[in-house]
C-alpha positions in Angstrom: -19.1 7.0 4.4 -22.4 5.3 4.6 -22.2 1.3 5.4 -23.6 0.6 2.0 -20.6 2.7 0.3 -18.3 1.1 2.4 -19.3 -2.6 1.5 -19.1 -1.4 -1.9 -15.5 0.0 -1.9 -14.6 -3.0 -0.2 -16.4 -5.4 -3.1 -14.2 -2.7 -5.6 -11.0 -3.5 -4.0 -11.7 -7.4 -3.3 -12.0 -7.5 -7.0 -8.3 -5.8 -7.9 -6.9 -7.6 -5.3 -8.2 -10.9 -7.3 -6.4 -9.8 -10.6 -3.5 -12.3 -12.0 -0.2 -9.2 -11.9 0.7 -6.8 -9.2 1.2 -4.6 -11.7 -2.8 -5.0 -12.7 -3.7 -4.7 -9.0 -2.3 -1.7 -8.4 -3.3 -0.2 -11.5 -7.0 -1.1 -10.7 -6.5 0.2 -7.0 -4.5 3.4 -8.4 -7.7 4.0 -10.6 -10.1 3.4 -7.5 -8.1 5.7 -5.2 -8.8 8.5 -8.1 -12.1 7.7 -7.8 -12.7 7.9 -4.4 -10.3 9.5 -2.5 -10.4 7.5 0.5 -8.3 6.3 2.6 -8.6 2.2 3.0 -7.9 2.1 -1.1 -5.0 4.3 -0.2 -3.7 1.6 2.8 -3.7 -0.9 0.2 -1.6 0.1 -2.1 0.9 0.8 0.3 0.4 -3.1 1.0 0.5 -4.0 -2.8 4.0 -2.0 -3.0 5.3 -3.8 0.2 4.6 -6.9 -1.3 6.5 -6.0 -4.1 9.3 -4.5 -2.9 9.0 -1.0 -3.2 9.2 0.1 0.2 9.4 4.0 -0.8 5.8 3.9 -2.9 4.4 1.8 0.3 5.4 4.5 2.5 3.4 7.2 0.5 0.4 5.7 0.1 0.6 4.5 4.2 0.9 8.3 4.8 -1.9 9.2 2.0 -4.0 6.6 3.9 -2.9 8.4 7.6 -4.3 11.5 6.3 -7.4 10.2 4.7 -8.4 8.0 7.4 -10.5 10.0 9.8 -11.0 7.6 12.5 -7.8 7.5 14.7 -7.9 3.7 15.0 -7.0 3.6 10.9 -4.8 6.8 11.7 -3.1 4.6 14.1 -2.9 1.2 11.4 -1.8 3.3 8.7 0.8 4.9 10.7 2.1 1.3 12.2 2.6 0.0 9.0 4.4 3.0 8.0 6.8 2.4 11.7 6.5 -0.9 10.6 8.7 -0.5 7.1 11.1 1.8 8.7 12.0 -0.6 11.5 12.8 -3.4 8.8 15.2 -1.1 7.0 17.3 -0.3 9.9 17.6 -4.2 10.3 18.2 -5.0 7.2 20.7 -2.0 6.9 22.0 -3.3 10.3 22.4 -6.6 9.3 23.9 -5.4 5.5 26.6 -3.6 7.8 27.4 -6.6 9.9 28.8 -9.1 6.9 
């Protein structure tokens, strides 16, 4: 993607992120990934879900962004974030199982 592409899909998603509901951020961002098809709008809405809760819709969109990304240093953030997630639900389930 060219570098003036790029600053704009990062102006694009800068501006959902800034909206009041998660519910509207990830509606903007889920209407941006349409749009573009790219990978870094993909990584965050796996980080708006996180946020939220939803560890399962994260994980799909950190795996959408794994296989979008072409750069294996993005490859590598998406797929950390996804490791990430899974390692905090064996604690949690660890820790569930220990009271």
């Amino acid at each position: 993607m060219p570098n003036g592409s790029r600053k704009n899909l990062a102006k694009k998603i800068k501006d959902c992120r800034q909206l009041v509901s998660s519910k509207k951020v990830i509606s903007c961002l889920e209407a941006l990934l349409l749009s573009t098809n790219d990978g870094l709008v993909a990584y965050e809405l796996g980080h708006e879900f996180e946020k939220i809760g939803k560890t399962q819709d994260a994980v799909e969109y950190y795996e959408r962004a794994e296989t979008l990304f072409k750069q294996p240093i993005y490859k590598n953030m998406a797929r950390a974030a996804i490791n990430n997630l899974a390692i905090e639900s064996l604690l949690a389930a660890k820790k569930k199982k220990g009271k």
